[in-house]
Backbone bond lengths (Angstrom), bond angles and torsions (degrees), N, CA, C in turn:
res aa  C-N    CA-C-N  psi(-1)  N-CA   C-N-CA  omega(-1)  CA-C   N-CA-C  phi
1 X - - - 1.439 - - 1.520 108.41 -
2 X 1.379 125.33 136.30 1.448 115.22 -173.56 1.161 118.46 -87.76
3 X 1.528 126.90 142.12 1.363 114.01 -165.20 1.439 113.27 -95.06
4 X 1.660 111.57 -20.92 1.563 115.72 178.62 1.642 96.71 -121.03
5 X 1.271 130.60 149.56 1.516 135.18 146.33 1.592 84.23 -95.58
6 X 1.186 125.64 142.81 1.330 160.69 -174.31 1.477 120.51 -127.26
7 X 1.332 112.43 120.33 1.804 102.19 166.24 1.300 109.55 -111.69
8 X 1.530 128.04 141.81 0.989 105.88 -158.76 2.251 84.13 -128.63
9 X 1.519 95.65 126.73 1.861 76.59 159.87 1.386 128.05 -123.95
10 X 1.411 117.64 121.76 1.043 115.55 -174.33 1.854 110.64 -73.49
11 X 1.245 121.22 141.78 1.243 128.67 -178.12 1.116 91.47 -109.60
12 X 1.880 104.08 146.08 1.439 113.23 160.96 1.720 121.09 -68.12
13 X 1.629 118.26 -176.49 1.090 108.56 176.24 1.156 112.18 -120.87
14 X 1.240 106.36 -166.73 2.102 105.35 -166.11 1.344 114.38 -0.05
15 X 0.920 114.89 -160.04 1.809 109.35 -147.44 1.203 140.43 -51.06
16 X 1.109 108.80 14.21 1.928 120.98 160.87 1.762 100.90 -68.43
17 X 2.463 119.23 -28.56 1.531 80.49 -179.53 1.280 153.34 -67.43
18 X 1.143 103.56 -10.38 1.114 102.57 -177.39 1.811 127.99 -106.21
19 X 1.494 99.74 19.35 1.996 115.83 151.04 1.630 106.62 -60.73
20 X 1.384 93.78 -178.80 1.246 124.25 -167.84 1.608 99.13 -87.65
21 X 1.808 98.42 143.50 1.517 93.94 178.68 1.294 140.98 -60.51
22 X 1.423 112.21 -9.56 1.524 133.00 -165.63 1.665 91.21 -58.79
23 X 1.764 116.41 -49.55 1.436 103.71 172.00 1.008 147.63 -44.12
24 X 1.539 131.57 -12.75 1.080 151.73 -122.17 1.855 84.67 -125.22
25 X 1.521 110.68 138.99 1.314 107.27 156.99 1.458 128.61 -95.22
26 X 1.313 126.82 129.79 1.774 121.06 166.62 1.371 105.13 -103.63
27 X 1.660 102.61 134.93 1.496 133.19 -152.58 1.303 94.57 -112.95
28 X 1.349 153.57 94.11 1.729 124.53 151.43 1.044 106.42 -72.26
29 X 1.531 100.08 143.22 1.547 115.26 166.86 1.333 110.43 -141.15
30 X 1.194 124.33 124.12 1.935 128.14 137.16 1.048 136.37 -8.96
31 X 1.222 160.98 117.94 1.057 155.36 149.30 1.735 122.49 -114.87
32 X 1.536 101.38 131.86 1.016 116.98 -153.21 1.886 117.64 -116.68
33 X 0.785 122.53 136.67 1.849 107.44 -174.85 1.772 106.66 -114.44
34 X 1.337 136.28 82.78 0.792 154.99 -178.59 1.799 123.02 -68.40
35 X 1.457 124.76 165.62 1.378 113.20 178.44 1.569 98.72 -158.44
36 X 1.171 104.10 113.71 1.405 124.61 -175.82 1.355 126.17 -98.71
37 X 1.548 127.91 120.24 1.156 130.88 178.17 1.835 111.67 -38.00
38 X 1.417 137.33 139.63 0.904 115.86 167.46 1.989 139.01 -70.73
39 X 0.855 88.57 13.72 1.669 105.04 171.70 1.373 110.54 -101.71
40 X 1.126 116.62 -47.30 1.711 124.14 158.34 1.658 118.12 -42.48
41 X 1.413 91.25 -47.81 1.996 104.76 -172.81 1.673 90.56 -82.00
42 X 0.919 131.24 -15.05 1.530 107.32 175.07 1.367 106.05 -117.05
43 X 1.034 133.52 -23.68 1.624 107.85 153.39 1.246 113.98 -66.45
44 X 1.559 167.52 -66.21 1.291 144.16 111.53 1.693 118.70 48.17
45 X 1.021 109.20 -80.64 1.616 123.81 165.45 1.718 113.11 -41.24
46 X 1.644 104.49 -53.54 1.328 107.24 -177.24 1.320 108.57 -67.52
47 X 2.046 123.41 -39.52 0.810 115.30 -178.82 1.750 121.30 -42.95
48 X 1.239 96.93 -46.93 1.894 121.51 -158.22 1.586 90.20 -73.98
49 X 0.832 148.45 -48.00 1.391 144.60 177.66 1.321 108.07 -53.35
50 X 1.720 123.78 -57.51 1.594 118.74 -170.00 1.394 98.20 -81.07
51 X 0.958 125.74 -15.80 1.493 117.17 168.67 1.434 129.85 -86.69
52 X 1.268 116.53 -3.27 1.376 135.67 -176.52 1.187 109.04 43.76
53 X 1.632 118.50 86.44 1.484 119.34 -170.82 1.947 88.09 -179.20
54 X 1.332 96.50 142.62 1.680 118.10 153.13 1.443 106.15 -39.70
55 X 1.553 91.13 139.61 1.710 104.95 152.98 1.209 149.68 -52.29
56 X 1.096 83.93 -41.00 2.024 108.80 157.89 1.606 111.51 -67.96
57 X 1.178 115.15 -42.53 1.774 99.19 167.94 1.631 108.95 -101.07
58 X 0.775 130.89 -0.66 1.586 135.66 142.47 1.291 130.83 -40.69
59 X 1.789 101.97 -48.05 1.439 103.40 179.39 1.863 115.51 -102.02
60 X 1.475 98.30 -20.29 1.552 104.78 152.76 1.297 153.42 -47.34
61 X 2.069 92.93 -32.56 1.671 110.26 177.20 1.772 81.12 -97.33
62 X 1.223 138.21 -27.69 1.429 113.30 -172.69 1.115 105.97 -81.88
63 X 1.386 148.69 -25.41 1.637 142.37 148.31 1.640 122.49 -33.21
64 X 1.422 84.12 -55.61 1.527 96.77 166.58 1.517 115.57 -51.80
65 X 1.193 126.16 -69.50 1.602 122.04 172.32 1.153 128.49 -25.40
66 X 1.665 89.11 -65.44 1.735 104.78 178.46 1.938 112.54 -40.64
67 X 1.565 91.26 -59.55 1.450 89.01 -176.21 1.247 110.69 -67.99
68 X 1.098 149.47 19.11 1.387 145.79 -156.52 2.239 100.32 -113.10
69 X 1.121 77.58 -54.79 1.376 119.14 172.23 1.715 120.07 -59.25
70 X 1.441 105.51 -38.12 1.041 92.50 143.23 1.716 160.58 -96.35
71 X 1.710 75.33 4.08 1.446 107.03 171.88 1.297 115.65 -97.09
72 X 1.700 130.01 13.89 0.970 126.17 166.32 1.877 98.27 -102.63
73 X 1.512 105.07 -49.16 1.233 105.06 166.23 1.716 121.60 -20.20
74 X 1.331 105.58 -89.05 1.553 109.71 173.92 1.359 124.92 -49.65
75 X 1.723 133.57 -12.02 1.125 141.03 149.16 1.414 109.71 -56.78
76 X 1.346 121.47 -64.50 1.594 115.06 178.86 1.002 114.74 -36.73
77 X 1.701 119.65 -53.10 1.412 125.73 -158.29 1.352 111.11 -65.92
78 X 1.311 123.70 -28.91 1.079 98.02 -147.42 1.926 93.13 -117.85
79 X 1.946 101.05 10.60 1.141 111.14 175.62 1.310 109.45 -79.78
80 X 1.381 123.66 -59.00 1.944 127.43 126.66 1.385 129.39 38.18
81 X 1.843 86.13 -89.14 1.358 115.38 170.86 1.442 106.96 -41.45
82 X 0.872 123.63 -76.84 1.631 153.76 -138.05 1.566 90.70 -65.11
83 X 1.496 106.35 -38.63 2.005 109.27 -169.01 1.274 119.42 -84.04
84 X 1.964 95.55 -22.39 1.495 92.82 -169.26 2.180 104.76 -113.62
85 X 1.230 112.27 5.69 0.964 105.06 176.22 1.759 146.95 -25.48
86 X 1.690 102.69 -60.22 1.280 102.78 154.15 1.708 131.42 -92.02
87 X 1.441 89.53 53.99 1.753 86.20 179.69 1.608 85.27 -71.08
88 X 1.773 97.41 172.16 1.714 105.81 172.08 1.974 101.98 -145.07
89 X 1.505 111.32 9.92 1.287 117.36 171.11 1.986 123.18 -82.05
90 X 0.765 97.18 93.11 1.723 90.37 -173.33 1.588 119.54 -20.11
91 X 1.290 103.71 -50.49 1.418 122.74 -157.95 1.530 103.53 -56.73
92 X 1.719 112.12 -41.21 1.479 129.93 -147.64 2.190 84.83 -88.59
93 X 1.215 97.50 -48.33 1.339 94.88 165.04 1.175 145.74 -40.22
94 X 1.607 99.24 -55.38 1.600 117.28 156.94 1.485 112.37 -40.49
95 X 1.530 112.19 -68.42 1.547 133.31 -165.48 1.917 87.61 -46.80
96 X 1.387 117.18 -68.67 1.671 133.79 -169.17 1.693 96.02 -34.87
97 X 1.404 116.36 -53.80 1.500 121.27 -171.59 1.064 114.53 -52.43
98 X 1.233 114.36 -46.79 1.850 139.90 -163.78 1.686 75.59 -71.11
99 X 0.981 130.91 -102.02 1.790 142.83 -172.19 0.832 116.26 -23.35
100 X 1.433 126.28 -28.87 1.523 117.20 174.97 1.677 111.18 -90.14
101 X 1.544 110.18 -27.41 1.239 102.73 -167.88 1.528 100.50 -77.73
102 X 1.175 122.59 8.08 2.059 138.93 -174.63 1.380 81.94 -79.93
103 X 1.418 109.66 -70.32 1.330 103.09 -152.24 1.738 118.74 -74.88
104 X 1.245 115.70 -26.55 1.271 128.11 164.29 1.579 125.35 -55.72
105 X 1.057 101.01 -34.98 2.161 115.29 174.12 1.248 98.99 -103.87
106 X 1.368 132.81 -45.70 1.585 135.46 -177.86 1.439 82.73 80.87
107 X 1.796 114.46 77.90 1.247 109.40 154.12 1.464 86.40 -119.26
């Protein structure tokens, strides 16, 4: 649940300050107070370091992935689905079960 809605405005620099505000961008953003296993927070950490970036957008683009990822996941599956529907061979079935339940747990 977010604890602040935040507006954030970024101002331009040197001589755009002193234009009119219309230039100016307003950003909403979320903010969130989270608690991370420590194996999570230090891979995280490592991420934000080789990436040369904050923790807070460290763990934002890795949310982002994750969910991304799982929206490719359930695209496969159900792209899959869709190809192998009328199989009528057991075996290929079996194999389909095994493959879907991969993509469904992401083992």
């Amino acid at each position: 649940m977010p604890q602040l809605e935040a507006l954030t405005r970024k101002r331009a620099r040197g001589a755009d300050r002193g234009k009119s505000r219309s230039k100016h961008r307003i950003k909403l953003e979320r903010r969130y107070t989270v608690g991370l296993p420590a194996t999570v927070a230090e891979q995280a950490e490592k991420y934000a370091r080789m990436s040369d970036m904050s923790m807070s957008k460290a763990v934002a683009t890795l949310v982002r992935l994750g969910l991304q990822s799982q929206e490719d996941r359930k695209h496969d599956f159900f792209k899959k689905l869709r190809a192998n529907l009328d199989s009528d061979d057991p075996k290929q079935q079996d194999r389909l079960v095994d493959e879907f339940r991969a993509l469904i747990l992401g083992q």
